[in-house]
TORKE-83998 format. One record per atom (N, C-alpha, C, O): residue in one letter; z, x, y. Coordinates in steps of 0.2 Angstrom, whole numbers, padded with zeros to 4 digits, always signed. Atoms other than C-alpha are relative to their C-alpha. Layout:
N
AZXY;...
//
This chain:
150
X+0000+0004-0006;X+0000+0000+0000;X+0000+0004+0006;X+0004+0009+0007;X-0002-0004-0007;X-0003+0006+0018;X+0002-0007+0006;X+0001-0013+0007;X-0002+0004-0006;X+0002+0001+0034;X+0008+0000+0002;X+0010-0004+0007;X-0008-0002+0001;X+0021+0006+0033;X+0000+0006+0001;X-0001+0009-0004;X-0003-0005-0004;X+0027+0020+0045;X+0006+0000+0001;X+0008+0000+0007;X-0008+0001-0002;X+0046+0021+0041;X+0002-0006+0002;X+0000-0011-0002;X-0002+0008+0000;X+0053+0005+0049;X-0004-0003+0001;X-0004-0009+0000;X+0004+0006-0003;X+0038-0002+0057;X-0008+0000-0005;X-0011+0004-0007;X+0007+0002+0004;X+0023-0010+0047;X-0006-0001+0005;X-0005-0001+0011;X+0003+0006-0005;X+0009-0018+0054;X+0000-0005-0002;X-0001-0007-0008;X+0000+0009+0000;X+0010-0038+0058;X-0003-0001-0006;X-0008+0002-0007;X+0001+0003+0008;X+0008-0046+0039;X-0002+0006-0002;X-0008+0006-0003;X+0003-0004+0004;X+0006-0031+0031;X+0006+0001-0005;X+0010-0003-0006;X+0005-0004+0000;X+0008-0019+0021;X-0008-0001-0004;X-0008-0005-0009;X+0004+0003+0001;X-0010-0020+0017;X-0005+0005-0006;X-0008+0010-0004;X+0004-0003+0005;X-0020-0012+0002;X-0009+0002+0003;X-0013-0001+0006;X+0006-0004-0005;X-0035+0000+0007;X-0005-0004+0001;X-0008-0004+0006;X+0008+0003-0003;X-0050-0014+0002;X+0003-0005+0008;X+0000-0006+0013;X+0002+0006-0009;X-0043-0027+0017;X+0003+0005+0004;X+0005+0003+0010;X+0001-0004-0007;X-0041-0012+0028;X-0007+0003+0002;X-0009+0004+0008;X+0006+0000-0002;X-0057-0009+0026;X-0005-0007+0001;X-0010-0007+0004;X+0003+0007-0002;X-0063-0027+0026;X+0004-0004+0008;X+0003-0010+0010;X-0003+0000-0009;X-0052-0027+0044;X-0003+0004+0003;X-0007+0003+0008;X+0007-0002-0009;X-0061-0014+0053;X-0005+0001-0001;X-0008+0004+0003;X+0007-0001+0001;X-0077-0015+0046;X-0001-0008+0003;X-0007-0009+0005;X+0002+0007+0000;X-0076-0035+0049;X+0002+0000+0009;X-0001-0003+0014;X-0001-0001-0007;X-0068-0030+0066;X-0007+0003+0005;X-0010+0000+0010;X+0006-0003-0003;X-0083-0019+0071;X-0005-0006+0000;X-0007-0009+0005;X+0006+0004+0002;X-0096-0031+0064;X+0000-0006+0005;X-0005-0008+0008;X+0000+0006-0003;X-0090-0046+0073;X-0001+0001+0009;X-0003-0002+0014;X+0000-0004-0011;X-0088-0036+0092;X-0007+0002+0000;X-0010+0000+0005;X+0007-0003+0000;X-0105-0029+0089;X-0004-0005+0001;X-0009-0005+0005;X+0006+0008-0001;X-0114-0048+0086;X+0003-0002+0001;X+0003-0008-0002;X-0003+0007-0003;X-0102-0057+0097;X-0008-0005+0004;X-0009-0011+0004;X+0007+0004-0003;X-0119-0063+0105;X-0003-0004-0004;X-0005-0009-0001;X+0002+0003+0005;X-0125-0070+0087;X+0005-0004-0001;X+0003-0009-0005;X-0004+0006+0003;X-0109-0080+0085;X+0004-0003+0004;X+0007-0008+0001;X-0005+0001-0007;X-0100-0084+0101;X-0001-0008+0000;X+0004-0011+0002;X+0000+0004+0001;X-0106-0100+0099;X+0003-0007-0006;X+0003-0013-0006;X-0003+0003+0005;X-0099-0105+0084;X+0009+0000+0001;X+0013-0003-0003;X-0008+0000+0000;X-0080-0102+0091;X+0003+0003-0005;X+0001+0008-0006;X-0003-0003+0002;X-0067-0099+0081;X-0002+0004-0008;X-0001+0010-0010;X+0003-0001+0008;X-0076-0099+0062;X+0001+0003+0000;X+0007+0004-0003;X+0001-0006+0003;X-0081-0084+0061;X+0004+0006-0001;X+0002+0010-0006;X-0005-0002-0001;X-0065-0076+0065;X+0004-0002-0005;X+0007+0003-0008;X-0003+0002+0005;X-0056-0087+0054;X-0004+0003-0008;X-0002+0006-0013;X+0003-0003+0007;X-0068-0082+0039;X+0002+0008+0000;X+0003+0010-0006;X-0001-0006+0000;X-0064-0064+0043;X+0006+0002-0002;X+0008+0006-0006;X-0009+0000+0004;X-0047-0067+0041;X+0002-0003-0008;X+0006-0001-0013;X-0001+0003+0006;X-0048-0076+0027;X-0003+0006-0005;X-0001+0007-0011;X+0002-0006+0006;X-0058-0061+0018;X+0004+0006+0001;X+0003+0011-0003;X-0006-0005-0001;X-0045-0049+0023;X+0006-0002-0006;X+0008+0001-0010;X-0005+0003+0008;X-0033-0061+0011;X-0001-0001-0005;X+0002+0001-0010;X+0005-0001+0008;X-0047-0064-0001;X+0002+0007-0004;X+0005+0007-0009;X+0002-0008+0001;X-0048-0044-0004;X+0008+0003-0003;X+0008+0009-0005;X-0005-0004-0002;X-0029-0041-0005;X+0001+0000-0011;X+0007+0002-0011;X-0002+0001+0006;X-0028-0042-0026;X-0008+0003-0004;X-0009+0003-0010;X+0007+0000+0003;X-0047-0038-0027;X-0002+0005-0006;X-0003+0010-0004;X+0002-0005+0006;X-0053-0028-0045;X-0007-0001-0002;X-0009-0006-0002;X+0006-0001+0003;X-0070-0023-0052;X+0001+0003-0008;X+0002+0009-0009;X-0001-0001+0004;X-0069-0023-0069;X+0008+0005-0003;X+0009+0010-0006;X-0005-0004+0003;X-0052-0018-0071;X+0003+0005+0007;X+0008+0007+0007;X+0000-0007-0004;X-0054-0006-0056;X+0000-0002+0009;X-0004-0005+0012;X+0002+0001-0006;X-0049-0005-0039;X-0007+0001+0003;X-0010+0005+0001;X+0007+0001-0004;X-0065-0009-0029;X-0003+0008+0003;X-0008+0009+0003;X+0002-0007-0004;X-0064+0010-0021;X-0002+0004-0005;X-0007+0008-0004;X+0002-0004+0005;X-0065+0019-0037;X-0004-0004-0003;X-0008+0000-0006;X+0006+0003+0001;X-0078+0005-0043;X-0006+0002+0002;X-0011+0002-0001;X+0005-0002-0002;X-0089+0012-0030;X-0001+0007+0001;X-0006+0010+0002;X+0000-0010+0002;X-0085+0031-0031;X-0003-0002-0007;X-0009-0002-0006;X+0005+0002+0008;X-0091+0027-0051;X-0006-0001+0001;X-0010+0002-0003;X+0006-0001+0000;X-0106+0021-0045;X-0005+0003+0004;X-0012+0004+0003;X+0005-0006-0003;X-0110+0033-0033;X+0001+0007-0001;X-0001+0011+0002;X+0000-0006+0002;X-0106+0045-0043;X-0004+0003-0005;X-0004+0009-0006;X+0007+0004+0007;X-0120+0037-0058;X-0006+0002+0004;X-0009+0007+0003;X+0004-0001-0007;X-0131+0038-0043;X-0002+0007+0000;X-0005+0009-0005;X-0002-0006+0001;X-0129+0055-0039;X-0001+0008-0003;X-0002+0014-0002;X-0001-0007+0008;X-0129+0065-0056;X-0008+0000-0001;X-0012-0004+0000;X+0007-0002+0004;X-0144+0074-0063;X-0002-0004-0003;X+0003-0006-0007;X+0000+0004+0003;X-0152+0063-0071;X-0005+0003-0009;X-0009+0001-0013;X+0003-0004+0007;X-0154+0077-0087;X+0008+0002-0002;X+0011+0005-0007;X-0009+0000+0002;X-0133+0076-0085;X+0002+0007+0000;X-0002+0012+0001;X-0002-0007-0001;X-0122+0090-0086;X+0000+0002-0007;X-0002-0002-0011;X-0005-0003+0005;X-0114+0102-0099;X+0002+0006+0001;X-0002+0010+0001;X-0007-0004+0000;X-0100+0112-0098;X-0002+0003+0007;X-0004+0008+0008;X+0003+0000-0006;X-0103+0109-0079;X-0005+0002+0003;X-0006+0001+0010;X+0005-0002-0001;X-0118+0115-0078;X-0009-0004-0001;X-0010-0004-0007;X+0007+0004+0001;X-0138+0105-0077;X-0002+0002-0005;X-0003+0008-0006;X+0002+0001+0009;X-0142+0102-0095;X-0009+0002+0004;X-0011+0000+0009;X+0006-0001-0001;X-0160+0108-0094;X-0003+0004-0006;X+0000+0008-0010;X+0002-0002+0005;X-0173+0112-0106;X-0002+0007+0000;X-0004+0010+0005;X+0003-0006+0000;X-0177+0129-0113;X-0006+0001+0001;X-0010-0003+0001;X+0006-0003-0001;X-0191+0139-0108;X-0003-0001-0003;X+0000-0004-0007;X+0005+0000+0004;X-0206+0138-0118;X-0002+0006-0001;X-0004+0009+0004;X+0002-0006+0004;X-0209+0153-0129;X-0004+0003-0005;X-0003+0002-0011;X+0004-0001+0005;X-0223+0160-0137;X+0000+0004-0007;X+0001+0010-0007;X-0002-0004+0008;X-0221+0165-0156;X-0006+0003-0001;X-0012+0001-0003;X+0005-0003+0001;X-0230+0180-0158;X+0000+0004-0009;X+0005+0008-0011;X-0002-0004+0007;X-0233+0185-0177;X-0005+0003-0003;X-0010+0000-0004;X+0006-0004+0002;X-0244+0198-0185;X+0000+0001-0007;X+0005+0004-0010;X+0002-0005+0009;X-0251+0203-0204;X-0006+0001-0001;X-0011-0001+0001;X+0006-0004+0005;X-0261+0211-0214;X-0002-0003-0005;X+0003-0006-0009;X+0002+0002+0005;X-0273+0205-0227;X-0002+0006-0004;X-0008+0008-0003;X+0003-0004+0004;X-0275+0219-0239;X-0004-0001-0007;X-0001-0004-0011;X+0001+0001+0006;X-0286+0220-0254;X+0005+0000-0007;X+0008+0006-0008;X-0003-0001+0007;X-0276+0217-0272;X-0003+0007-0004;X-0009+0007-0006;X+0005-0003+0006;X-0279+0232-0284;X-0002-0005-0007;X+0001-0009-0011;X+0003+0003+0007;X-0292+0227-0298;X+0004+0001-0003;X+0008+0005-0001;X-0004+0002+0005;X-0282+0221-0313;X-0004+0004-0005;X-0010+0005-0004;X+0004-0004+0004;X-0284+0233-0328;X-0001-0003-0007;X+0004-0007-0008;X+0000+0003+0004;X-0291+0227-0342;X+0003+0002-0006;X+0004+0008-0007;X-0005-0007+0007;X-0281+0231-0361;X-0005+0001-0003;X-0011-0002-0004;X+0005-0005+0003;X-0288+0245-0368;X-0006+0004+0002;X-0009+0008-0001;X+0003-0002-0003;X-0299+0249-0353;X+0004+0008+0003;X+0009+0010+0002;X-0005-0010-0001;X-0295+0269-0345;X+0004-0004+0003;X+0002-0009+0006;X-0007+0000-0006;X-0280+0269-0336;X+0005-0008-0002;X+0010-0009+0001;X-0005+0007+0002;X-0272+0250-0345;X+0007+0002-0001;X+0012-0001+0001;X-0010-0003+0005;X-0258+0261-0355;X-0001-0002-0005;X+0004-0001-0009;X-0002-0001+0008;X-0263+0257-0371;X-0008+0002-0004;X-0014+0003-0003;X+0005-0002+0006;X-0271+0262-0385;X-0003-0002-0005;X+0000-0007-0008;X+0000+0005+0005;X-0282+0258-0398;X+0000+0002-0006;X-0003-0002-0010;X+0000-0002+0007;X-0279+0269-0413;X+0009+0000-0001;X+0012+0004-0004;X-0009-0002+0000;X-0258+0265-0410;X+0003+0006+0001;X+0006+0009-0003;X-0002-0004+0000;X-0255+0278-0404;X+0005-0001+0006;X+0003-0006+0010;X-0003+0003-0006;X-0239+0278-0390;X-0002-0001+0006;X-0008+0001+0007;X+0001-0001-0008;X-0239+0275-0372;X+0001+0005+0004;X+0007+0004+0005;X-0004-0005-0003;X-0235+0290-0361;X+0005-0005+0006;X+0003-0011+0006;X-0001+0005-0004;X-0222+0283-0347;X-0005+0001+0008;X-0005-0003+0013;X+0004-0002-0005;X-0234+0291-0335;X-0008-0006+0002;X-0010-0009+0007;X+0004+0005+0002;X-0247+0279-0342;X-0001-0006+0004;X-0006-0009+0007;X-0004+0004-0001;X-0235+0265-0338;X-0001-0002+0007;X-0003-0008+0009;X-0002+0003-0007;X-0233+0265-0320;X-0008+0000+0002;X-0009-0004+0006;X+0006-0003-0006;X-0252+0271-0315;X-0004-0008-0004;X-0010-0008-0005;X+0004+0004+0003;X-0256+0253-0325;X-0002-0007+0006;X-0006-0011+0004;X+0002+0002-0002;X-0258+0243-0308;X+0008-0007+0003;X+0013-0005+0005;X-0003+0002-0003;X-0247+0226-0303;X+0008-0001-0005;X+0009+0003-0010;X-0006+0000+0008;X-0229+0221-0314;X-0001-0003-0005;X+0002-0002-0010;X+0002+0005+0004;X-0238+0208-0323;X-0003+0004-0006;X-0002+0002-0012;X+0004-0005+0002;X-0250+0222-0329;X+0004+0003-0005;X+0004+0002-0011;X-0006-0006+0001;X-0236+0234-0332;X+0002-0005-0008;X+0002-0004-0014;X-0006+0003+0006;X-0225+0221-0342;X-0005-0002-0008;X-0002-0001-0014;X+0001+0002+0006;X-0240+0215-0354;X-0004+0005-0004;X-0006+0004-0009;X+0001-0007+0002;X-0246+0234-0356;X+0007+0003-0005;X+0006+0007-0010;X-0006-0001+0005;X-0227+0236-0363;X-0002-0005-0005;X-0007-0003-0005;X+0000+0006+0003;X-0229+0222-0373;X-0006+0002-0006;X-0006-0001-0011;X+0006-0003+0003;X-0246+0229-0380;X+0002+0005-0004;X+0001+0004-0010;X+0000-0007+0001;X-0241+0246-0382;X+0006-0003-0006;X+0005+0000-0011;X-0005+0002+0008;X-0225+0237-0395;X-0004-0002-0004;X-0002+0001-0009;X-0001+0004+0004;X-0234+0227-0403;X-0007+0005-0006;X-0008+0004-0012;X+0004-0003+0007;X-0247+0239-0411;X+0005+0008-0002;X+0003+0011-0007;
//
């Protein structure tokens, strides 16, 4: 509540911020278009008063009227990409993904019992020299496999 200065108030008061604002803003309004109303007497004046008493209980959703319109002018206001961790949410940069290879030729596949396969064809062993100079693992593995089974 204002309007309460130690002993002395003002006249009906004390008064909550919105009918202090709907006193001097209804004050101004009404002095400024006295030309526009002056004919209607006291009305206008009495309606002015009466929305000063109106206002004295008044709530927006729950919420005094003053933090109702900070809230919406505070909707108003904001980035409209919003914050986070105080700061304008904004999208990253666009970044070009550069990526390089190589196509290399496969070594020829050795044929069994062609030179350099690793096996033989009178049964006789494998060297392990043989072994490796046989080309991929696949090769290798059914060159061991060869070279056991005769």
């Amino acid at each position: 509540m204002l309007g309460k200065l130690g002993d002395w108030t003002l006249p009906f008061g004390p008064y909550t911020p919105a009918q202090l604002v709907v006193l001097g803003g209804g004050a101004f309004v009404l002095i400024k278009t006295f030309a526009w109303w002056s004919w209607a007497g006291p009305v206008p004046i009495a309606l002015w008063l009466g929305a000063v008493w109106a206002v004295r209980g008044a709530q927006i959703a729950g919420q005094n009227p003053f933090t109702a319109v900070l809230g919406v002018g505070s909707l108003l206001l904001r980035h409209p990409a919003g914050v986070v961790g105080g700061r304008v949410a904004r999208d990253r940069q666009v970044s070009c993904l550069r990526a390089w290879f190589v196509i290399t030729a496969a070594p020829a596949p050795a044929l069994a019992g062609g030179p350099g396969s690793g096996v033989r064809a009178a049964g006789v062993g494998v060297s392990g020299a043989e072994r490796t100079a046989a080309g991929s693992g696949l090769s290798r593995l059914l060159a061991d496999g060869a070279g056991r089974a005769l």
